[in-house]
C-alpha positions in Angstrom: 14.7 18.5 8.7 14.2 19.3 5.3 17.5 18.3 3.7 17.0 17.7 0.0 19.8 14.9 -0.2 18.0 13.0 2.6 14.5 13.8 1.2 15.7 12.4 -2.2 16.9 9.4 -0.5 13.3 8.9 1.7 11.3 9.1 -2.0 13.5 6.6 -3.7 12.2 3.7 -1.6 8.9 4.4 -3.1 10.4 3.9 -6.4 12.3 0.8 -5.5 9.3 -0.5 -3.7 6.4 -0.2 -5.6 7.8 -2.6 -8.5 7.2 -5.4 -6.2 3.6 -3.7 -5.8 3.1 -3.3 -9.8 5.0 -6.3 -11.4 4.3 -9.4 -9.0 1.0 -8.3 -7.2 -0.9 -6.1 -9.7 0.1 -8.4 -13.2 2.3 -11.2 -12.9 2.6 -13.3 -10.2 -1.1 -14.0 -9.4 -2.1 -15.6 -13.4 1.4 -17.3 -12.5 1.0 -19.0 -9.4 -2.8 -20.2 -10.8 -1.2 -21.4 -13.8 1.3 -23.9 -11.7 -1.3 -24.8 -9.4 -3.8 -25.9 -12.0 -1.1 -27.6 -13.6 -0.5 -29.7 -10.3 -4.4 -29.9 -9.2 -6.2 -33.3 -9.8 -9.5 -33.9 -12.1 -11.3 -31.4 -9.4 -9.2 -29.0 -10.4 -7.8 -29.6 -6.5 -4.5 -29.6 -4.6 -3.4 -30.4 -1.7 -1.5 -29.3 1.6 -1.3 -31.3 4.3 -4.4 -33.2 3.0 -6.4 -30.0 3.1 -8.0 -29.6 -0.7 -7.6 -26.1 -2.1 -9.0 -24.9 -5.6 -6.2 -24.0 -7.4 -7.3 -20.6 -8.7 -8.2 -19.6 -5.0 -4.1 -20.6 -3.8 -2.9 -16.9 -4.7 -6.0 -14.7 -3.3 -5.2 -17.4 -0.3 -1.5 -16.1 0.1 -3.0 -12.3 -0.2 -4.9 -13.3 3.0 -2.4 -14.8 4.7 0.3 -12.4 4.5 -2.1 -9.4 5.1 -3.5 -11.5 8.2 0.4 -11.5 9.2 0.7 -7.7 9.0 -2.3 -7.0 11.0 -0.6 -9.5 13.7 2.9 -8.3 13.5 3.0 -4.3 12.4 1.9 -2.7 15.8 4.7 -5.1 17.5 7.2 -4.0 14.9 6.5 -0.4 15.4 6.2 -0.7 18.7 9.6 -2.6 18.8 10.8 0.4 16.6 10.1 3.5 18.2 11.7 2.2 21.5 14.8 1.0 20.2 15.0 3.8 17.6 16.0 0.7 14.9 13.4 2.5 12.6 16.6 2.5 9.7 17.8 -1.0 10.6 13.9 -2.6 10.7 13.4 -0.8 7.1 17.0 -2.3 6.1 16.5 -6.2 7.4 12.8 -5.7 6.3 13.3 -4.3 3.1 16.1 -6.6 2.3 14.2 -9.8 3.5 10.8 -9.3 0.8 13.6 -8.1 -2.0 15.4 -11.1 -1.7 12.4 -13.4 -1.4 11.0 -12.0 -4.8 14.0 -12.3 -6.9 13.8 -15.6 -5.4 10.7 -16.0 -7.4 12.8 -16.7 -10.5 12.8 -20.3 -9.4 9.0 -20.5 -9.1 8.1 -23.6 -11.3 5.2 -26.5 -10.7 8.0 -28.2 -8.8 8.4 -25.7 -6.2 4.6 -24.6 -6.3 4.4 -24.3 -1.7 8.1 -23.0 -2.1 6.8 -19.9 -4.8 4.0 -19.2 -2.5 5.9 -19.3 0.7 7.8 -16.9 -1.1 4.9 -14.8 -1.9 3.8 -14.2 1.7 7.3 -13.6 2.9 7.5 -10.7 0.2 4.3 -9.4 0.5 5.0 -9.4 4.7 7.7 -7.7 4.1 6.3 -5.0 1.8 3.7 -3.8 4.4 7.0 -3.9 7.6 9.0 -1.9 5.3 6.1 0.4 4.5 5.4 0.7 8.5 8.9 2.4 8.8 9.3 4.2 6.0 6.2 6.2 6.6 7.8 6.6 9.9 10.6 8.8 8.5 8.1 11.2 7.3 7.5 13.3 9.9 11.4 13.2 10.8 12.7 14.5 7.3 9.7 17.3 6.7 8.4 20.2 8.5 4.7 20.4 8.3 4.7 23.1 6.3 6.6 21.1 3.8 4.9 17.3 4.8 2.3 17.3 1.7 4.5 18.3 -0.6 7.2 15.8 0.3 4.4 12.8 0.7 3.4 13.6 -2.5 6.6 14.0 -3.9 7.0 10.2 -2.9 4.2 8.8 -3.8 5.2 10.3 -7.7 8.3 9.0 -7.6 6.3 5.0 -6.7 4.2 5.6 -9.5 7.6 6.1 -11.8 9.5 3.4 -10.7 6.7 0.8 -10.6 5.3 2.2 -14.2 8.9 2.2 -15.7 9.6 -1.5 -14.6 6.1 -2.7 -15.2 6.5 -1.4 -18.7 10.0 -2.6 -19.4 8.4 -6.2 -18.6 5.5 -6.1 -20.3 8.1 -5.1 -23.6 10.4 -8.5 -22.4 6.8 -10.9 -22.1 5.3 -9.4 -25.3 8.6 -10.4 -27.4 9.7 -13.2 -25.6 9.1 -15.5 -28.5 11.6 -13.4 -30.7 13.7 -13.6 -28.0 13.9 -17.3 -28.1 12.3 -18.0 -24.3 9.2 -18.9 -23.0 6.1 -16.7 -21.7 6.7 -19.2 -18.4 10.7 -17.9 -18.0 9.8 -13.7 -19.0 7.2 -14.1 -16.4 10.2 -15.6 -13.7 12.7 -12.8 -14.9 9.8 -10.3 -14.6 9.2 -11.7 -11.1 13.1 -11.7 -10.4 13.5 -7.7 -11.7 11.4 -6.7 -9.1 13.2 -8.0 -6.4 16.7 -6.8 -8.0 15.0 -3.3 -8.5 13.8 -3.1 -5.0 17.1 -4.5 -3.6 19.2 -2.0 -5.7 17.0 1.2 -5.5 16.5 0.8 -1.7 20.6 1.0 -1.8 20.2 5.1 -2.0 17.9 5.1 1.1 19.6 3.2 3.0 23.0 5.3 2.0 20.8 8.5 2.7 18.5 7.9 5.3 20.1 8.8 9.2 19.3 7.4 12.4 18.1 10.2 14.2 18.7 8.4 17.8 21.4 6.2 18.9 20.0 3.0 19.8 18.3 2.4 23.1 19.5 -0.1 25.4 17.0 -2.6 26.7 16.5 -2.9 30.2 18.0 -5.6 32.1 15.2 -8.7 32.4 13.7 -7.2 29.4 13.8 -8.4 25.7 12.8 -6.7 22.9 9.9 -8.6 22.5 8.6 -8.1 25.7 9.6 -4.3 25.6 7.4 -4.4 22.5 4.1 -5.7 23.5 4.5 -3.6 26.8 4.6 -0.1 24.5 1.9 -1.5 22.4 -0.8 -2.2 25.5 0.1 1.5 27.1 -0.7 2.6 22.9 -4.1 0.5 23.8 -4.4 2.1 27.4 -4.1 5.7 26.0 -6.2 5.4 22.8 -8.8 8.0 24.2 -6.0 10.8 24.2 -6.0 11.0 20.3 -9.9 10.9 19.6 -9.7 12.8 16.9 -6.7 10.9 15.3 -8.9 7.9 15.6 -11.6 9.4 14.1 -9.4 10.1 11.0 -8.1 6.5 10.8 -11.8 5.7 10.7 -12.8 7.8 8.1 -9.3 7.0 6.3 -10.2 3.2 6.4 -14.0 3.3 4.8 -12.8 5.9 2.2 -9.4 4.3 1.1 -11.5 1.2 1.4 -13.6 2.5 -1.8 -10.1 3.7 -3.8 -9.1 0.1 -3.5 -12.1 -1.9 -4.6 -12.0 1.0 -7.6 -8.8 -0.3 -8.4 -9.7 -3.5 -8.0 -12.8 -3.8 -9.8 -12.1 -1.8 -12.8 -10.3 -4.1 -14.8 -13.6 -6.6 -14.7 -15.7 -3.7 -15.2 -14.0 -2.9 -19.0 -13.7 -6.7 -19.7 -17.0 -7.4 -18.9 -19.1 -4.7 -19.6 -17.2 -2.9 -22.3 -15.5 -6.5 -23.8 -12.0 -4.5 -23.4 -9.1 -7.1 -24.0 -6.1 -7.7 -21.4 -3.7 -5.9 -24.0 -5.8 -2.7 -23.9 -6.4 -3.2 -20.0 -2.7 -3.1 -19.4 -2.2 -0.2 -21.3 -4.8 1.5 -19.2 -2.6 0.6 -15.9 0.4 1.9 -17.6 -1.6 5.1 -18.2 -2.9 5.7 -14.6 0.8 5.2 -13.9 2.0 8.3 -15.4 -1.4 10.3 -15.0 -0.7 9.4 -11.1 2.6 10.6 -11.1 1.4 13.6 -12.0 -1.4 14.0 -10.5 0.6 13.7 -7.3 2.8 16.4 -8.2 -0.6 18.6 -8.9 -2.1 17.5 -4.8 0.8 18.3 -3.0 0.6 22.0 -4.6 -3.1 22.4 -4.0 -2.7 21.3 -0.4 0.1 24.3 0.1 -2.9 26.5 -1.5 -5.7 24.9 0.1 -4.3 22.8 3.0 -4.3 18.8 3.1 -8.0 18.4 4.2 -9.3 20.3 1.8 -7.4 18.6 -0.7 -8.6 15.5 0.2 -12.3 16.0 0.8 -12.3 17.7 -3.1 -10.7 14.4 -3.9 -13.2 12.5 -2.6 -15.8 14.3 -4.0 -13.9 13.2 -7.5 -14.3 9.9 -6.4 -18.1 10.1 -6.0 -18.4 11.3 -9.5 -16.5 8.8 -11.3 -18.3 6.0 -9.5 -21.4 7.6 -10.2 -21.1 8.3 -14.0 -19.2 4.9 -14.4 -22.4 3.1 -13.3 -24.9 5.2 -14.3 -23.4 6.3 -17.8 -20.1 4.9 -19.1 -20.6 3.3 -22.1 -17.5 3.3 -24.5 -14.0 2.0 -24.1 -12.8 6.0 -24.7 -15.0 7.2 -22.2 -13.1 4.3 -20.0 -10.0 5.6 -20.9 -11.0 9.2 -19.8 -12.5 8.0 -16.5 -9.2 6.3 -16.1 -7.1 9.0 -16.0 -9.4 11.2 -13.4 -9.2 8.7 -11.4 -5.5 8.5 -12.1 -5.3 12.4 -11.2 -6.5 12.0 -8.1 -5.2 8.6 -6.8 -1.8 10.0 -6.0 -3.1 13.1 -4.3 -6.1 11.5 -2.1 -3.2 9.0 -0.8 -0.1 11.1 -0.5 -2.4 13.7 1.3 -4.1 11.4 3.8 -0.2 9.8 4.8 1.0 13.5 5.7 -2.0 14.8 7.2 -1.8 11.5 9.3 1.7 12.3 10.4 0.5 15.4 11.6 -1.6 14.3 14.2 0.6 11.3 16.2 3.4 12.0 18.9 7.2 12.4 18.1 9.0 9.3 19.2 6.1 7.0 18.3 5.7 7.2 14.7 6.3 3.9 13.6 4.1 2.8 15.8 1.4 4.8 15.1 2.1 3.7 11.3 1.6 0.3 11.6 -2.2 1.0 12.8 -2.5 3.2 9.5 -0.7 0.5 7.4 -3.2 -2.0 9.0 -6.4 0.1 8.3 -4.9 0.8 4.6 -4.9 -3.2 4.5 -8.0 -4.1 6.0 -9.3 -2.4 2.7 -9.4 -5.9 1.2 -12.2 -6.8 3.1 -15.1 -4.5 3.4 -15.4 -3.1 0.0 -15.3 -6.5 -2.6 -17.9 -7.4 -0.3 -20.2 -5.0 -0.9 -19.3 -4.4 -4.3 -19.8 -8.7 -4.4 -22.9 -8.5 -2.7 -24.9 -6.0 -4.9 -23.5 -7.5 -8.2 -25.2 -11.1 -6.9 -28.1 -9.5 -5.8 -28.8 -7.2 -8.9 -26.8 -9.1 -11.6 -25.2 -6.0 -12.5 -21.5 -4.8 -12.5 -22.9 -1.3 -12.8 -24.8 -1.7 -9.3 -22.0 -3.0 -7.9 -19.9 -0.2 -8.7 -22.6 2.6 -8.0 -22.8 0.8 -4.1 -19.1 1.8 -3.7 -20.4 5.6 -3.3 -21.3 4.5 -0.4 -17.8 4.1 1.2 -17.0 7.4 -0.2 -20.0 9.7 1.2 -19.4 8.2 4.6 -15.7 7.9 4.6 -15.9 12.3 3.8 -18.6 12.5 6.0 -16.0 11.3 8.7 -12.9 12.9 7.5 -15.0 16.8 7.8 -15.9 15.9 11.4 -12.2 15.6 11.9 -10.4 18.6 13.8 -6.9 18.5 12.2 -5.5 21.5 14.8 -6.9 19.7 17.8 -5.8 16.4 16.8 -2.0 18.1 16.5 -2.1 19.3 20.1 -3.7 16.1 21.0 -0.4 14.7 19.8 1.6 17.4 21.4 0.5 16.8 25.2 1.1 13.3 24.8 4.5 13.6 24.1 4.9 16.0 26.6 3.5 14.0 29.0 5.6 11.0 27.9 8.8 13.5 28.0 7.6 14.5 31.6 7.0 10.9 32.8 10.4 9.6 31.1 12.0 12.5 32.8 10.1 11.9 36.5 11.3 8.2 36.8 
């Protein structure tokens, strides 16, 4: 544990990574993919797959759904799959590889290959969230826990960098493509195409640094890896009630994290609606929050060494609460926008980075991955709860402001949770369930 070369390695998939998350998801690929479709959508602004009508500007929010409704199938079985095989490195490798390749791919998203570009799409984003799964798997592997925050933290910098950086160096190619002599249509396909090289080339130093810390486990005879899978996931099912307390985090991890993301979300509409910011000065924002984040990630991993992780988090939290508060109760200018921006910014990085480590405190050895794939699930099902009620109290009230003051809702309840939580029970929760897994391995 704790070897700096390998540690180094670990946090450079975060910066190879996140460009997919920055570039295609956040900016480009969504406008895109509407563009081509309302190029190819009748007089009803319709089109058509397998004679099933779809609006044209709902075809990318449907890929979202899709792909995310494949993680929440396939993740547990993948991690499962992982930990018994001990193919955590080679999963992360065909994974990794696999959404990479499918988003340089992108390059050749035109109106002619519209199903093709969003096929694509879900294959990428898929393959984001697997090679998340495992790479939070590593954590625990690489770091002590005395040195787990500082290292999550440490990597969730080093995503804000490389996503920024790219982002940036894109936005630069779209903004002077005309000089350039191309079109905004091909800047967008070569932005679209970095990402994938970026994560395909960056991910080269993990995979080179990275070790497998078990040799790979046969599979019994009569037994497939499939079925070896779902057989580790139902005794996960079976033995839930051994790690109430980890539960009860995931919980509380889910409805707060399910406020951070609607923030996100929402805060571009709120400054173009409410304050009439344009989509130059909104990007510049995101490109802000970038570098604020990295930074701001740096900062929570050395309060949690002074403070410890849970404490960290819960005074994030109570951050949160405040900027929702004042941005619906008393933002009023673009620079007060700006300002709010980069607290939120500040503790973005930390509230995440924290929450991964302090998770990988509390799960068994030997079932990380796993264990990951339920966290990687609950981080995704964020996309659900919050829009909605942020949706619901903007139709009922009329008012973005309402909408964003419900959010404080998620946040006093998600903390609420997260204090109940008894982090050095939870650990020893962990601990006799891998010694009773040792024990029963051992016995038969």
């Amino acid at each position: 544990m704790n070897d700096r070369r390998e540690i180094f390695g670990w946090t450079m998939y975060d910066w190879a990574n996140s460009a997919f998350s920055t570039t295609v998801v956040s900016v480009f690929f969504g406008p895109y993919l509407s563009a081509l479709a309302k190029a190819a959508a009748d007089a009803n602004g319709l089109i058509y797959l397998l004679g099933i009508p779809i609006r044209f500007d709902s075809l990318f929010p449907y890929c979202v759904s899709i792909s995310v409704g494949l993680q929440v199938i396939f993740l547990p079985l993948l991690g499962a799959m992982a930990d018994f095989s001990h193919m955590r490195k080679q999963m992360l490798v065909l994974f990794s590889t696999l959404g990479a390749v499918s988003s340089l791919l992108l390059f050749f998203a035109t109106a002619e290959t519209l199903w093709l570009s969003a096929l694509l799409f879900i294959v990428a984003n898929l393959s984001f969230g697997a090679g998340i799964v495992f790479y939070n798997a590593y954590l625990p592997s690489i770091a002590s826990e005395d040195q787990r925050d500082r290292v999550s933290s440490r990597g969730f910098a080093m995503g804000y960098a490389g996503g920024g950086i790219l982002l940036l160096l894109n936005l630069i190619l779209f903004q002077f493509s005309a000089p350039l002599g191309i079109s905004e249509g091909m800047a967008v396909r070569i932005s679209l195409a970095s990402a994938g090289v970026w994560w395909l080339l960056f991910s080269q130093i993990t995979f080179r640094t990275l070790r497998p810390r078990h040799a790979v486990r046969q599979i019994p005879p009569g037994e497939t890896l499939f079925s070896i899978g779902f057989k580790q996931l139902g005794n996960t099912f079976r033995q839930i009630r051994q790690f109430p307390e980890t539960v009860r985090f995931l919980i509380g991890y889910l409805i707060y994290n399910d406020g951070i993301q609607t923030v996100i979300v929402v805060a571009t509409l709120f400054g173009s609606q409410e304050l009439e910011m344009d989509s130059t000065s909104l990007i510049l924002v995101i490109l802000m929050v970038q570098v604020v984040a990295f930074v701001g990630a740096f900062f929570f991993g050395w309060l949690a060494g002074q403070v410890g992780a849970k404490r960290a988090i819960v005074l994030s939290l109570f951050v949160w609460s405040g900027v929702v508060i004042y941005a619906a109760a008393a933002l009023q200018s673009v620079g007060e926008f700006w300002v709010l921006s980069a607290v939120v910014a500040l503790v973005l990085g930390g509230s995440q980075a924290l929450s991964r480590s302090l998770f990988a405190d509390m799960i068994p050895h030997g079932r990380e991955a796993e264990f990951f794939s339920f966290y990687e699930i609950s981080d995704r099902f964020t996309s659900i709860f919050g829009p909605l009620i942020f949706g619901l109290a903007n139709q009922i009230t009329g008012s973005l402001r309402a909408g964003i003051f419900s959010l404080v809702i998620l946040f006093v309840v998600g903390l609420g949770i997260l204090i109940m939580v008894n982090v050095p029970r939870a650990i020893r929760e962990a601990e006799a369930a891998q010694l009773e897994e040792v024990g029963a391995t051992a016995g038969a």
